[in-house]
N, C-alpha and C positions, 0 to 999 in steps of 0.2 A: 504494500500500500504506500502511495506517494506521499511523501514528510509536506507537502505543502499546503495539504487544509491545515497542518497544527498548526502550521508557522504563521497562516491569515487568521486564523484562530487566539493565535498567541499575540498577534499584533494588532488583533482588535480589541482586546481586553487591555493592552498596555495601552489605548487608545483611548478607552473609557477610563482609565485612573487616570489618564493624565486632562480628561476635558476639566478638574476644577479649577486646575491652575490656567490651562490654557483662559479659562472664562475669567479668572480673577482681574478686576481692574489695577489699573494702574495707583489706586487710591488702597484698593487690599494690600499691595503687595508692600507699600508704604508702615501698611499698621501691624501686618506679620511681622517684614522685617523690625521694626521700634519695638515692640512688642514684645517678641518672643524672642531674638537675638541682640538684645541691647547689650553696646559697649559702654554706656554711660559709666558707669560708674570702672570701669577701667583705665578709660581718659581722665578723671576725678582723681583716682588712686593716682595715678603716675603724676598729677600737676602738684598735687599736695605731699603726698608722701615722700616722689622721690625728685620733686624738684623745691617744694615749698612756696613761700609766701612770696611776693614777687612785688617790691616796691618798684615803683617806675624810677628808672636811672640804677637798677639794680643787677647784679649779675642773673641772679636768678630770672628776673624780666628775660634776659639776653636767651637763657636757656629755656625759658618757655613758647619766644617766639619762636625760635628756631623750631622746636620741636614740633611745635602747631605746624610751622611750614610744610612739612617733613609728613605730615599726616595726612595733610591736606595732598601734597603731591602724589603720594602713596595710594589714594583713592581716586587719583583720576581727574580731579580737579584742574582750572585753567586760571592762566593769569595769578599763577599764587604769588605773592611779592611782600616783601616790608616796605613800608611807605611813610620816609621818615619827614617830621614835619617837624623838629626843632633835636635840643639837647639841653640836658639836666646835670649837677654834680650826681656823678655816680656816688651810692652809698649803702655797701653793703656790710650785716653784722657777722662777727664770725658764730660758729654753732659750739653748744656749752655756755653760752650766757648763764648766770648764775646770781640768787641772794639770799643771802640765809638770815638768820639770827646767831652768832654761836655762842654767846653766853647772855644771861645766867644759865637759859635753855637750848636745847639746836632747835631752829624752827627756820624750814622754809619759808621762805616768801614767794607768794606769788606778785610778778612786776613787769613794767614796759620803761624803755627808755626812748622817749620823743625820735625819729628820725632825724639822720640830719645835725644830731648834737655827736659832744663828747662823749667817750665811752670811757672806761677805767684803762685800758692798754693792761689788762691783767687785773687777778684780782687785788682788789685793797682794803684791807680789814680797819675799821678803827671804829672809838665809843660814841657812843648816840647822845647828842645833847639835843635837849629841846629847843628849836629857835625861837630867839629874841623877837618879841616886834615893838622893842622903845630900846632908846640909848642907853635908860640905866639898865633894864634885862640883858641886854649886849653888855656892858662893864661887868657886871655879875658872872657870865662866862667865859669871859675874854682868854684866863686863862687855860681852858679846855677846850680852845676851836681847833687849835692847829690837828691836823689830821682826823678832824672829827666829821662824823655823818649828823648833818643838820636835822631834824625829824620836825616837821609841821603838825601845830594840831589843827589849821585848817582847810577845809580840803583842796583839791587843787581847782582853780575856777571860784573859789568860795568870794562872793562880795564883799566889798570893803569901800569903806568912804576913801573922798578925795584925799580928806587930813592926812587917812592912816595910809592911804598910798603913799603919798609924797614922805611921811617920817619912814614908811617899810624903806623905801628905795634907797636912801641912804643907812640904814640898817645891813643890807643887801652887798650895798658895794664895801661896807668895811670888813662883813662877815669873808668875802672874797680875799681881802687883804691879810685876813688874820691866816688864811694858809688852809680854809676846811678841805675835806676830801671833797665834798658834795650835799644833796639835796635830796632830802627823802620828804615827799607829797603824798598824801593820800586821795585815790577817789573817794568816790562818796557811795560806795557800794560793794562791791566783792568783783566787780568788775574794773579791770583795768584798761582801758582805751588808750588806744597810740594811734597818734597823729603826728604830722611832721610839717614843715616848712622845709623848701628847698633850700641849700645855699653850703656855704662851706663856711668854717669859725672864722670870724676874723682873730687873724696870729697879732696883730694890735692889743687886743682884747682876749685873750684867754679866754675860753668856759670854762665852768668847773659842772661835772658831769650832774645831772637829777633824773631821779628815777620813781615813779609813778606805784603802790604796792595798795593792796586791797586796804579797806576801810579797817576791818578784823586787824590786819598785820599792824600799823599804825595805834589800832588802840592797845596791841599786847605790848608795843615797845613803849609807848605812854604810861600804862598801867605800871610794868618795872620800874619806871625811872619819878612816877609820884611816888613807891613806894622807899625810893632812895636807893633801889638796888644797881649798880651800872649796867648798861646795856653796852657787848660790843657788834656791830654789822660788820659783813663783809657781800660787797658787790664786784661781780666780775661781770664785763659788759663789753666787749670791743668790736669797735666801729672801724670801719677805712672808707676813707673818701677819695675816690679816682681821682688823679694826677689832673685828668683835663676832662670836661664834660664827655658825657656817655651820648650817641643817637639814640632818639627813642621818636618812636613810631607805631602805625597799625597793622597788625597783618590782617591781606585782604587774599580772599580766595572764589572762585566764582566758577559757577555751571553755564558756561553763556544759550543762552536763547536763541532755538532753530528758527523763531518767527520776526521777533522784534530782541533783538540782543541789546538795543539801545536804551530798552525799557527793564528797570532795572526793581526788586521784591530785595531787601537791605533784610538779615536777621544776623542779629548781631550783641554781643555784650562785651564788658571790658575784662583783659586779662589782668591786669594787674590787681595788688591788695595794700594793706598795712601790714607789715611785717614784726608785729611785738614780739617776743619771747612766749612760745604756746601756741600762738596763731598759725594758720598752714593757710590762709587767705581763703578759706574751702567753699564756703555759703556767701562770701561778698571778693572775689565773685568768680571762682573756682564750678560751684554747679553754674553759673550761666555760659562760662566759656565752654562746659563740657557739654553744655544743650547745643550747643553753636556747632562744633566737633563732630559730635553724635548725629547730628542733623543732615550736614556735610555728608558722612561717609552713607548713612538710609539712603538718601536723594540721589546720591554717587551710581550706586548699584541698581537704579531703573535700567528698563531697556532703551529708552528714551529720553530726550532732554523736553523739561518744557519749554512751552512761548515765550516766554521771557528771561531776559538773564536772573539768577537767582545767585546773590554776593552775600558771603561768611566774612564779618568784620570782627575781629580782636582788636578791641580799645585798650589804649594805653592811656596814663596822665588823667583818667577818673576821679582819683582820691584828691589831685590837686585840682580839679575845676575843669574836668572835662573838658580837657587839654588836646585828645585824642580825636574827638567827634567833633570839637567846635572849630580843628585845622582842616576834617573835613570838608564838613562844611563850607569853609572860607574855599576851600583849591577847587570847589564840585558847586560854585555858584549856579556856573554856566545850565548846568543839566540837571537840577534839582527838579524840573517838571518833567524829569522823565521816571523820577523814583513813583513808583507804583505806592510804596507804604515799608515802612520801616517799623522792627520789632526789636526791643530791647528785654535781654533778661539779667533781672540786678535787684534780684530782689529774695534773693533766697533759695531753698532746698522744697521749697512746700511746692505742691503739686501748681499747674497754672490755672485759675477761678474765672479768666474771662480778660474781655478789656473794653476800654468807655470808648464810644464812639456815635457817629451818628446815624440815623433812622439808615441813610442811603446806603453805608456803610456796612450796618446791622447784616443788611440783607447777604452780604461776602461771606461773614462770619458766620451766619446759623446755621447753615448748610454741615460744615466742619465741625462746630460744636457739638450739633445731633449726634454724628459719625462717635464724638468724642464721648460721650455719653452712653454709646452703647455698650463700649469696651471697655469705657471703667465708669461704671453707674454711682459708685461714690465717688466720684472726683471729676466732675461736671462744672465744663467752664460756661459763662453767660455773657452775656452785651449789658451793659449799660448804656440807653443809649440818653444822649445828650444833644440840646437843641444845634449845638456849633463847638466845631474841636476848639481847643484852649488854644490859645498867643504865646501860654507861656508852660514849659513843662515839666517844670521839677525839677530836682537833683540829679538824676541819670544823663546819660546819653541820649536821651529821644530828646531829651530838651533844644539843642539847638537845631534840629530839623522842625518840632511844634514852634519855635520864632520864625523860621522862615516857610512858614502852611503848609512843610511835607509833612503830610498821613503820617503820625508817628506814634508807636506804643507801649507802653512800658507794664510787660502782665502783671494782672494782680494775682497776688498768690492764697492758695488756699492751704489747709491743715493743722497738723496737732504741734509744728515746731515753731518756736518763739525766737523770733528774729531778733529781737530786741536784745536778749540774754548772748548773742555771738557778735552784733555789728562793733567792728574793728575791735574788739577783745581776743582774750587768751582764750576764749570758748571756741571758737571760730575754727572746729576740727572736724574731720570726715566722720569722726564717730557720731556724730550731732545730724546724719543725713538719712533719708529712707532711702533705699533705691526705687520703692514703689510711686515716688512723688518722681520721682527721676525719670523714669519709664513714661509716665504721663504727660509730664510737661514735655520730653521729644516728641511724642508721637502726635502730641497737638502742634507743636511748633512743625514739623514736616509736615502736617496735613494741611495748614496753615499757609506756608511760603507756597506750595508748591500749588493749593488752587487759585493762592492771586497771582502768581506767574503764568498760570492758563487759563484767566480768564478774560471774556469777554473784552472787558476794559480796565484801565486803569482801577483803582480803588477814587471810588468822587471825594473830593477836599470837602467838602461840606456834606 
């Protein structure tokens, strides 16, 4: 008997398994892929763990663009570039930062030291005196500043009148003269925030190093030192600050468009973070660069490109004033009414809950929301919608595209993680993230860029 009925037999049976995929739309194979093969939180692990926090003008920045590059080419991507738009003092800290208490008891501290400042160049141990704020409280310890850790009891940012400013300031500059080690400040909560100003020390003017320690730490060196017991600190913090400014710039990556390649779908968030001691820059803004990433390489692996170009932007220069998107902006005046609609994610690890927009608008999004609703029924994003987009747009990166009437949005996030408790703190770690809010917010962001890259028309400005 002849083998080729089994073989039209065999080949029409491998013919019926394969019509689901054959049928699956280009929108399935979207939410398969995010879905059930997500890299998210791979990209996550490797920005945090093994590269870290990434102040702008930082090495670690240097290493994380690079590496975005690198991923991005890897997937097939076109036009992947750094595209540098000024330079910063580089400044980066070395690893091992450290501050303890070591007598009467050992106690860790937890602490940040401002970017941009002095570090200790090693560690330096000495006794905790409470700072003066009047000339005679200064004479009183005059003779125990030299090598001593200053300790405030109030907190750092805490009000003060004009009088008692202008008597601190001169308090300040002679405490300087008597030789202390430093400057120990307390937040106002268990949380420590760093923040930085750009610049290099003037070698005119010496710093003398200060360091930021929880509320708690602050009041147990207090409580010793009313009781008359000596306290001595030791902080180890070093800093270096590049020879000559660093380039810093955006990395841009892009799918271009078989139809209208000139018409351009912007999803995008900033790479860079605050880099305190504890911090791995993870949730501000580590998961939005890994949704950007993750989006990238889903979108990458269609069989087809869509209508329109669809550009992956890593912002730099965020933390200092959105530094990154507003040089955009300035180089890309010309073609700002060819941007379809720009998405920013910078706002955390919680799944994406929707974004405000208008009635015309609405109608883009609800299509995609439904889609997004099906597949994850608790974690359903909505419209808000509003009479007319805003002039003005916040803190993020969408903001200077909302001045100049590009569509621009910045997701609201939903869930059970508290922002508040990691923004630019020592919380600020991968262990603080779900990957089920991670999975979601991709698979809305690709379901997202890739129907306003094919559709019909632009997204309407009003």
């Amino acid at each position: 008997m002849s083998l080729r009925p089994f073989r039209l037999f065999a080949a029409a049976l491998a013919l019926v398994a394969a019509l689901p995929t054959l049928a699956a739309t280009l929108e399935d194979r979207i939410v398969d892929e995010a879905e059930n093969r997500s890299q998210a939180m791979r990209h996550l692990s490797h920005l945090c763990e093994k590269i870290g926090p990434r102040l702008t003008g930082s090495e670690n920045l240097d290493k994380a663009s690079r590496w975005a590059m690198e991923r991005f080419r890897a997937w097939g991507l076109k036009n992947v570039r750094f595209e540098q738009y000024g330079a910063m003092p580089g400044f980066d800290r070395e690893p091992g930062a450290s501050a303890r208490m070591v007598a009467p008891v050992r106690r860790d501290l937890e602490f940040t030291a401002m970017a941009w400042t002095v570090g200790t160049n090693g560690p330096v141990r000495g006794p905790a005196v409470v700072a003066p704020t009047t000339m005679d409280e200064l004479m009183a310890v005059k003779d125990r500043l030299r090598g001593a850790w200053v300790v405030y009891r109030e907190p750092a940012g805490g009000g003060r009148s004009a009088a008692a400013s202008r008597a601190n300031t001169e308090v300040e500059e002679l405490l300087d003269k008597a030789g202390i080690a430093g400057r120990v400040r307390a937040a106002s909560s268990e949380r420590v925030q760093t923040h930085g100003r750009p610049g290099r020390p003037d070698p005119d003017k010496p710093q003398k190093p200060w360091f930021l320690v929880r509320a708690s730490d602050r009041d147990a060196i207090l409580d010793f030192l009313a009781l008359g017991t000596p306290v001595i600190l030791e902080f180890d913090s070093r800093h270096r600050f590049s020879k000559e400014d660093r380039p810093i710039g955006n990395v841009i990556a892009e799918i271009p468009g078989r139809e209208r390649p000139e018409e351009v779908v912007i999803l995008s968030a900033h790479l860079d973070s605050w880099d305190g001691p504890g911090s791995q820059g993870c949730q501000d803004n580590g998961t939005g660069s890994s949704i950007v990433l993750e989006v990238a390489r889903v979108l990458s692996r269609l069989p087809e490109r869509p209508k329109r170009t669809i550009r992956f932007i890593l912002w730099s220069g965020e933390e200092q004033g959105l530094l990154g998107s507003s040089a955009y902006v300035r180089a890309n005046e010309a073609s700002l009414d060819k941007i379809s609609a720009v998405f920013v994610e910078d706002a955390g690890g919680g799944y994406d809950a929707g974004v405000t927009c208008t009635e015309k608008q609405a109608a883009f999004f609800r299509p995609v929301f439904d889609r997004i609703a099906r597949e994850f029924p608790e974690m359903v994003p909505t419209v808000r919608v509003v009479e007319r987009m805003p002039t003005r747009g916040g803190g993020s990166d969408h903001a200077p595209f909302v001045a100049r009437g590009v569509p621009a949005f910045f997701w609201r996030k939903g869930g059970s993680l508290s922002y508040g408790l990691i923004w630019h703190t020592q919380y600020d770690r991968i262990d603080q993230v779900r990957p089920e809010y991670l999975v979601q917010a991709c698979t809305t962001n690709a379901l997202t860029v890739w129907t306003l890259a094919n559709a019909p028309t632009l997204l309407p400005r009003e």
